[in-house]
C-alpha positions as CSV (number, residue, x, y, z in Angstrom):
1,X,0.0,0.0,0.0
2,X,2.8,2.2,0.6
3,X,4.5,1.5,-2.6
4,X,1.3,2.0,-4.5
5,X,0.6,5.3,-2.6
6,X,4.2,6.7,-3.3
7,X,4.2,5.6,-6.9
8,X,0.9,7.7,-7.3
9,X,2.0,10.3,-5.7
10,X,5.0,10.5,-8.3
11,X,3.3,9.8,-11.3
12,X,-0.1,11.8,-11.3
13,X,1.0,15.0,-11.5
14,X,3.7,13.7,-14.1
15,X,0.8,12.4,-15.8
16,X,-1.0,15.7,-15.7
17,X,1.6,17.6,-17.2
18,X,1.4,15.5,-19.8
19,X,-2.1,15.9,-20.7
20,X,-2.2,19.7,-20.4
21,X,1.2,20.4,-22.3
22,X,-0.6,17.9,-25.3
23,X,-3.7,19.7,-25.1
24,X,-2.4,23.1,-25.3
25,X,-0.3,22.5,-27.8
26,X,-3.8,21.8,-30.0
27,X,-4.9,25.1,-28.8
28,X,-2.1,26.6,-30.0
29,X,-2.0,24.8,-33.0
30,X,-5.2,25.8,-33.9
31,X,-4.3,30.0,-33.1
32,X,-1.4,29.3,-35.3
33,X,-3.7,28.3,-37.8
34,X,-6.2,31.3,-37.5
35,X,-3.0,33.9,-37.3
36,X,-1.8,32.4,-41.0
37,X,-5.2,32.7,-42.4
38,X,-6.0,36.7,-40.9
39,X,-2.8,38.0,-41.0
40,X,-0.7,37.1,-44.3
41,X,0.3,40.9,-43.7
42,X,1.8,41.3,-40.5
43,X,5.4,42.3,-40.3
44,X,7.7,40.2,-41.0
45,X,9.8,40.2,-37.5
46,X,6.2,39.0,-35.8
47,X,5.6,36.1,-38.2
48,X,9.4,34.9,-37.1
49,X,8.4,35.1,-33.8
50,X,5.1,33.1,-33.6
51,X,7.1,30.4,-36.1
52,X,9.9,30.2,-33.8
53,X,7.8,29.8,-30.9
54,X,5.4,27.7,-32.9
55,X,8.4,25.1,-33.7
56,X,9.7,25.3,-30.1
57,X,7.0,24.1,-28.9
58,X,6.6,21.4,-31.1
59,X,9.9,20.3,-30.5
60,X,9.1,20.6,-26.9
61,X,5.8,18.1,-27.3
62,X,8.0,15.5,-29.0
63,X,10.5,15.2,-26.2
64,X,7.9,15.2,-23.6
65,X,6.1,12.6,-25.9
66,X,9.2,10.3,-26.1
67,X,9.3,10.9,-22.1
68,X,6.3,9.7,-21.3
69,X,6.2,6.4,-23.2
70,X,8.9,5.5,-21.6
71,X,7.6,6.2,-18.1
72,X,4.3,5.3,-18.7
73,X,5.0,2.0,-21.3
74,X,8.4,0.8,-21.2
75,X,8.9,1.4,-17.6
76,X,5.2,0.8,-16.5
77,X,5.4,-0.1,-12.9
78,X,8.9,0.6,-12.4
79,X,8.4,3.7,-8.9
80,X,12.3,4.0,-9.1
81,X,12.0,5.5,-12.6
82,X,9.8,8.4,-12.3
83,X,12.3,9.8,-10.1
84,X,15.0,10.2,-13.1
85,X,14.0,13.3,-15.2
86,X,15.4,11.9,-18.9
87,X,14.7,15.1,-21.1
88,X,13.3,17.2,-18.9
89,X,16.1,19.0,-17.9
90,X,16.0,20.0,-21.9
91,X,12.4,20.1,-22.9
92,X,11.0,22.1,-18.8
93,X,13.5,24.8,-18.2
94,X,15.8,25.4,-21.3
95,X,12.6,25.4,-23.9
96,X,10.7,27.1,-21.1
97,X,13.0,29.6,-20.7
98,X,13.3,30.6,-24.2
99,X,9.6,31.3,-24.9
100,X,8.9,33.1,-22.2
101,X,11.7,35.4,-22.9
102,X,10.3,35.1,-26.8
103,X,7.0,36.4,-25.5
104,X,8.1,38.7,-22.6
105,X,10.3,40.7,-25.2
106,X,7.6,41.4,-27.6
107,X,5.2,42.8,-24.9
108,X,8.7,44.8,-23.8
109,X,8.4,46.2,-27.4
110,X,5.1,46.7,-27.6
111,X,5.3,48.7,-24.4
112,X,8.4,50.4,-25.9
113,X,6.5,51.6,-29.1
114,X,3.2,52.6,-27.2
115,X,4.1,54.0,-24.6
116,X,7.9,56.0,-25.6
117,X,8.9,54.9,-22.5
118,X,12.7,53.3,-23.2
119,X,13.1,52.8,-19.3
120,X,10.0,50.6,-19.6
121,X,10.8,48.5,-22.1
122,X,14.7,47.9,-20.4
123,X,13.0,46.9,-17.3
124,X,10.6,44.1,-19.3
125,X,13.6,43.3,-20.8
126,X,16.0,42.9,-18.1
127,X,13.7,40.4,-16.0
128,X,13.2,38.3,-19.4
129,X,16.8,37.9,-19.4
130,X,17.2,37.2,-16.1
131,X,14.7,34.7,-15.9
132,X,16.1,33.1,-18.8
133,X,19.6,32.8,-17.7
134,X,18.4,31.6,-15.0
135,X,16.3,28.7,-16.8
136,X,19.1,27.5,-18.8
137,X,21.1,27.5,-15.4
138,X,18.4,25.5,-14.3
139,X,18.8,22.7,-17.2
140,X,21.8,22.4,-17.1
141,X,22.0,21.5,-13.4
142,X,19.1,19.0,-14.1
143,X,21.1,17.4,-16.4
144,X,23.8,16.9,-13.9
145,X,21.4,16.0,-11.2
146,X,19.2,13.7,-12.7
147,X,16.5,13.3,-10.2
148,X,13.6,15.3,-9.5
149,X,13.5,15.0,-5.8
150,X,17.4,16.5,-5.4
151,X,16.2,19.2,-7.2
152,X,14.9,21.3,-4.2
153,X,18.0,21.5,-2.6
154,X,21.2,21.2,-5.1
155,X,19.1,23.8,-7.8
156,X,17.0,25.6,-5.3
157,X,18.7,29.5,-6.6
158,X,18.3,28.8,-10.2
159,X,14.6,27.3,-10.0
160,X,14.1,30.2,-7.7
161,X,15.2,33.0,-9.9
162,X,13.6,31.6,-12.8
163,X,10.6,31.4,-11.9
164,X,10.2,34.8,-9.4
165,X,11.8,36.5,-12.3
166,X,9.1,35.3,-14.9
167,X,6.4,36.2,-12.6
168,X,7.6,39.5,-11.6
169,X,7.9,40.1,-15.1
170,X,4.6,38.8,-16.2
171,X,3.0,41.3,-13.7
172,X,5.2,44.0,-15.1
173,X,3.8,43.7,-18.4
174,X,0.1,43.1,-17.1
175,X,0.1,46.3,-15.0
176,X,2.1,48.7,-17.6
177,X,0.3,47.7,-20.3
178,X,-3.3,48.3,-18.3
179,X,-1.7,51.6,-17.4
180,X,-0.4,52.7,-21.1
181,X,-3.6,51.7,-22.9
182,X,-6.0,53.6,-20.1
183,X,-4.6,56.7,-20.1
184,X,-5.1,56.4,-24.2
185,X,-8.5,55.5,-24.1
186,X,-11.0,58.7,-25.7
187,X,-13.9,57.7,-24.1
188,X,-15.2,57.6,-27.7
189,X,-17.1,54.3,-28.5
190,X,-15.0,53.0,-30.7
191,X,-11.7,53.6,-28.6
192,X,-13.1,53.1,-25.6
193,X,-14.7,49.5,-26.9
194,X,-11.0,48.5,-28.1
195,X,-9.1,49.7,-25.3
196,X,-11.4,47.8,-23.0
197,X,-11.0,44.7,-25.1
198,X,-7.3,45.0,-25.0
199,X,-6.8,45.5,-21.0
200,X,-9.3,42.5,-20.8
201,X,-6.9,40.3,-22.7
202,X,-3.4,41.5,-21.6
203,X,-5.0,41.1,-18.1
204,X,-6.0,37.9,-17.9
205,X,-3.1,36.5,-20.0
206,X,-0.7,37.7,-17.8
207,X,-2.1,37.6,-14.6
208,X,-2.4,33.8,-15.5
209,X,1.0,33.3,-16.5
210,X,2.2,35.0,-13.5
211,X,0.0,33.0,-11.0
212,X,1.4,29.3,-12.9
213,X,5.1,30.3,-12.1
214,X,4.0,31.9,-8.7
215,X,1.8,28.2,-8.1
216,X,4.9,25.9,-9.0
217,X,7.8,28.2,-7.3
218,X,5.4,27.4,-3.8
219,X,4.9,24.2,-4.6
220,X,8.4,23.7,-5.3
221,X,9.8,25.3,-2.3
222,X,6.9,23.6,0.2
223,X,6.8,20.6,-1.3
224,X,10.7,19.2,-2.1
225,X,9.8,15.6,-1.6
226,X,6.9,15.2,-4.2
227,X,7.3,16.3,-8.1
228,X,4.0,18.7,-7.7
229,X,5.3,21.3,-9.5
230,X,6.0,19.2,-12.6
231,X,2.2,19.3,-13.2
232,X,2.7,23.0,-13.9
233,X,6.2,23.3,-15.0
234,X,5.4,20.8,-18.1
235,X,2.6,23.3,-19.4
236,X,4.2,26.8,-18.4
237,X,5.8,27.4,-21.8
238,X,2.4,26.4,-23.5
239,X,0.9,29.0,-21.6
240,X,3.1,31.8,-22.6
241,X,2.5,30.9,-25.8
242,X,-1.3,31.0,-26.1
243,X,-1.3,34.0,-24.3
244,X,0.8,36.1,-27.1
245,X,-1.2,34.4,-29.8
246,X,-4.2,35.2,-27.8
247,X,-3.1,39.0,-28.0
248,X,-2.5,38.4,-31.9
249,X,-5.6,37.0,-32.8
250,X,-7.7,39.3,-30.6
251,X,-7.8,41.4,-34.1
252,X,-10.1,39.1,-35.7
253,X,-13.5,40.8,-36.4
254,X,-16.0,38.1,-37.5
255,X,-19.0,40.0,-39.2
256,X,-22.6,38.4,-38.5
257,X,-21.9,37.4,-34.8
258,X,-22.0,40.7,-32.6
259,X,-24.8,43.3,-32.9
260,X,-22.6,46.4,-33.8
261,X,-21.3,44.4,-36.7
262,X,-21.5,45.3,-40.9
263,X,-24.2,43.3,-42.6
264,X,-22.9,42.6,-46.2
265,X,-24.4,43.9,-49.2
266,X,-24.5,44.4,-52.8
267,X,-22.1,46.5,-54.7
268,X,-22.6,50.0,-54.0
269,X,-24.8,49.3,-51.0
270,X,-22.2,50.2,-48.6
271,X,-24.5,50.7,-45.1
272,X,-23.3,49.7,-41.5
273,X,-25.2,50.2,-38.6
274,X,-23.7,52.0,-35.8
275,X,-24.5,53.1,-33.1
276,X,-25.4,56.9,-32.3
277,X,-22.9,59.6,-32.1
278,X,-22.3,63.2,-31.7
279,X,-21.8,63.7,-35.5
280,X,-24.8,61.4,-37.7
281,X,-26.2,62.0,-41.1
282,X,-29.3,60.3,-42.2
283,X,-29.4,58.2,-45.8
284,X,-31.5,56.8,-47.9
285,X,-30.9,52.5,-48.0
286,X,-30.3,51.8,-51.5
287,X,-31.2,48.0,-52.3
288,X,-33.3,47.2,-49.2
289,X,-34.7,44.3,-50.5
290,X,-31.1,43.2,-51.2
291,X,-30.6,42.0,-47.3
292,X,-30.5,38.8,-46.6
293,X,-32.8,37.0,-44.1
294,X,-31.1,36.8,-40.4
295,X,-30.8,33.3,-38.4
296,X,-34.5,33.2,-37.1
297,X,-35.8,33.5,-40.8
298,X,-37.3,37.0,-40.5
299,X,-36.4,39.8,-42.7
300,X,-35.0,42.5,-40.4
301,X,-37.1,46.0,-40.3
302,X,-34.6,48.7,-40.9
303,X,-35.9,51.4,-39.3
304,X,-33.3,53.9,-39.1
305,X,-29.8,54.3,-40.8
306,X,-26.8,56.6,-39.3
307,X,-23.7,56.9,-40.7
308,X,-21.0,58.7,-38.4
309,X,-17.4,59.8,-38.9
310,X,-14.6,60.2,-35.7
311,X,-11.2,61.0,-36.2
312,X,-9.1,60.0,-33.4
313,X,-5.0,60.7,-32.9
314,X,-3.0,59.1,-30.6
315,X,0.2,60.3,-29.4
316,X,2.8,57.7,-29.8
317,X,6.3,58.2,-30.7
318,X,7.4,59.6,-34.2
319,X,7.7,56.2,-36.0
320,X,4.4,55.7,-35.2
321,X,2.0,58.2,-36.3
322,X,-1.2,56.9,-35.7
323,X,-3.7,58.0,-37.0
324,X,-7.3,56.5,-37.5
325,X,-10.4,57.8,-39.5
326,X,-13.0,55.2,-39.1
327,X,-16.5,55.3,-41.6
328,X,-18.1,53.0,-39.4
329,X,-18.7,51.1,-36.4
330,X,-17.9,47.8,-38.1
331,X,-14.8,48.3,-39.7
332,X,-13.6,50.9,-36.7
333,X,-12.6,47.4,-34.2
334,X,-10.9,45.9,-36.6
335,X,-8.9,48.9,-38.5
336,X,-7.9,50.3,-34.8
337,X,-7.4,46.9,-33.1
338,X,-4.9,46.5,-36.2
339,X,-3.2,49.5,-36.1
340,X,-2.5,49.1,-32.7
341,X,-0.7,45.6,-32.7
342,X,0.6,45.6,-36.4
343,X,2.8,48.7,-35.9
344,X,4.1,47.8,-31.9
């Protein structure tokens, strides 16, 4: 009984990791997917970052694959073996390491372009590359060790390090971007709509991010006999990952699903509804019976048409010149949400 109880207590959260590190890396697959198709025009120094990332954790997802089966299938049964990490030290804290400081320095640079603050951006970027030293520091002294239950105590500093570096980081970013992105907000609808949108996202991302490393540095340090905090350590890098492609795919308008969106029409039918603002125009709606029936099967009563114009600046530094004039309420989300992330 106290074999079986020991053996459990060493492969479950193994076995965990396993299964959330596989099925993020779907969920990423499938953002990946979405970026290519609705943003063949991004700049080129993003696309190289998501592929890098992208085949990182691929790579990642192998070794952890080959890991597994041989815990779980050639060694099925064996306690003594889920104490030796095989690849881990390669594929946890080295890959780990990497993306993190892939995805920590982009937010650095968004901050940089948005907000003109170069101090900010150093500070982001000094944490990432602390955190990532640290990490390979980390793997390489799991390589030498070789078993997870010494790791508390002969890599204590380096685990340590990594992983309060990567969370003070994470809530760096959260906090300065929320900051940067209020004090921009117009209080128009249309700003104020995408501003809210982005906090949302940078928010949660990062407050997540920041919690995981937060979560496994505790259990680390509390619990040093028990591998707990492989659960999470086997699905941080996933999670960094998600969360920038999260932040990249956030730009995707899809027409026909929210209320404030265009309905599509002939040629030369161009009317979007919008809601009402300070400057509105009234117009006749050439090819009414053009509009096609909504999902309940009724044709939908057009009462009332406005069309309004906003011109909106935002001060950003002098290689960014931003500036916006939006026709409508449809295409305002998506041109702003675009300009926003495609030039940081």
């Amino acid at each position: 009984m106290k074999i079986h109880r020991r053996y459990l207590r060493s492969s479950g959260p193994l076995l965990l990791g396993y299964l959330f590190n596989w099925g993020l890396f779907g969920v990423l697959s499938v953002q990946v997917y979405f970026y290519h198709l609705g943003f063949p025009k991004d700049r080129r120094s993003t696309k190289i970052v998501v592929a890098g990332i992208y085949i990182l954790e691929l790579t990642q997802t192998i070794l952890m694959t080959r890991d597994a089966f041989d815990t779980y299938a050639i060694h099925y049964g064996d306690a003594s073996f889920l104490n030796n990490i095989q690849l881990l030290s390669l594929s946890i804290p080295i890959f780990s390491g990497l993306i993190s400081c892939a995805v920590q320095m982009h937010y650095g640079y968004m901050m940089r372009m948005l907000s003109g603050s170069r101090l900010l951006g150093l500070t982001v970027a000094f944490f990432s590359i602390i955190q990532c030293s640290a990490a390979i520091v980390q793997g390489v002294q799991d390589f030498c060790i070789n078993e997870l239950t010494e790791l508390s105590t002969r890599a204590f500093a380096s685990e340590t390090v990594w992983l309060a570096g990567s969370a003070i980081c994470d809530l760096i970013i959260a906090f300065g971007m929320t900051f940067i992105l209020l004090r921009k907000d117009t209080k128009l609808p249309t700003t104020h709509a995408l501003i809210t949108k982005l906090v949302r996202i940078i928010v949660e991302t990062g407050c997540l991010t920041a919690i995981s490393a937060t979560t496994q540095m505790a259990l680390f340090i509390i619990i040093r006999d028990k591998p707990y905090f492989a659960c999470l350590a086997l699905a941080l890098a996933k999670l960094y990952s998600n969360s920038l492609l999260a932040i990249l795919n956030s730009r995707i308008h899809i027409e026909g699903v929210h209320a404030d969106s265009t309905i599509p029409m002939t040629p030369r039918s161009g009317i979007a509804f919008a809601r009402q603002s300070t400057t509105e125009r009234h117009m006749d709606i050439p090819y009414a019976s053009t509009i096609g029936r909504t999902f309940d099967e009724t044709i939908p009563h057009v009462v009332d048409v406005r069309v309004h114009r906003c011109m909106e600046t935002w001060p950003v530094p002098d290689d960014m010149n931003l500036m916006v004039d939006t026709k409508s309420k449809g295409s305002t989300m998506t041109q702003n949400l675009d300009s926003t992330l495609n030039e940081a």
